[in-house]
C-alpha positions in Angstrom: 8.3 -12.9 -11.8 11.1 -12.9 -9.5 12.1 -13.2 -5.5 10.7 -10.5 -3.3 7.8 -9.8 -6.1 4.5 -9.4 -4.2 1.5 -11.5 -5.9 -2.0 -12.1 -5.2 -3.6 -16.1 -6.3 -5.5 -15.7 -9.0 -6.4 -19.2 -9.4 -5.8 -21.7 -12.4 -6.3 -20.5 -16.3 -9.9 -21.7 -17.6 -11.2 -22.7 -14.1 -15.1 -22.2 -13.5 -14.3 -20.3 -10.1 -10.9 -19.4 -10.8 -10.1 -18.2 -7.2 -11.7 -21.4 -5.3 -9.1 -23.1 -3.4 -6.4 -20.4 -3.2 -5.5 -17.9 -0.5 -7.5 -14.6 -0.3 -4.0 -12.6 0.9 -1.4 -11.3 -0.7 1.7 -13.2 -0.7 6.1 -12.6 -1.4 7.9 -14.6 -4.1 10.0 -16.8 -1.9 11.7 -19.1 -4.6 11.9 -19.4 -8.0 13.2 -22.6 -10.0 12.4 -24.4 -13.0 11.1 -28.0 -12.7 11.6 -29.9 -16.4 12.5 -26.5 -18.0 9.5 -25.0 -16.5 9.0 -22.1 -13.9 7.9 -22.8 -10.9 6.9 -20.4 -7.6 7.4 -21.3 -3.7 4.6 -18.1 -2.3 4.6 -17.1 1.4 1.2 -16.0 2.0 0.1 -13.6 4.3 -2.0 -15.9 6.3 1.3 -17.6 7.1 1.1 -20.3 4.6 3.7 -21.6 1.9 2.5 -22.7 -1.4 4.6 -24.5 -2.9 5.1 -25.6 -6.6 3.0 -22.9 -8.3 2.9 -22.2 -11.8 3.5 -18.6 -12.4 -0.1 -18.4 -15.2 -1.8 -19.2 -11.3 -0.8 -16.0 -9.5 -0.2 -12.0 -10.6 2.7 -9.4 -9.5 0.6 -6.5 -7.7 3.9 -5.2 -6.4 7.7 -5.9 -7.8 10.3 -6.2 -5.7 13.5 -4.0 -5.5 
């Protein structure tokens, strides 16, 4: 997963309704960084929404960036 990548939510690993509480848009890869030597996602959704601190297990590439 990189910057630019287009990704949908796919909620958290395990969850009972995996897609509750995450948007129903697609969204672009804004920024990548690592947080304690882990990978971390900053997603603008298409709804205009930012999430923010998202672990890359909670969303999937439908489109890769250039």
């Amino acid at each position: 997963m990189k910057v630019g990548d287009a990704v949908r939510w796919i909620g958290f690993p395990g969850a009972t309704h995996p897609k509750q509480g995450g948007p129903s848009v697609a969204g672009i890869i804004i920024e990548a960084y690592l947080i304690t030597g882990q990978l971390r996602l900053t997603v603008a959704w298409g709804d205009g929404s930012i999430g923010n601190r998202l672990y890359p297990g909670t969303v999937e590439v439908i489109s890769e960036g250039r």
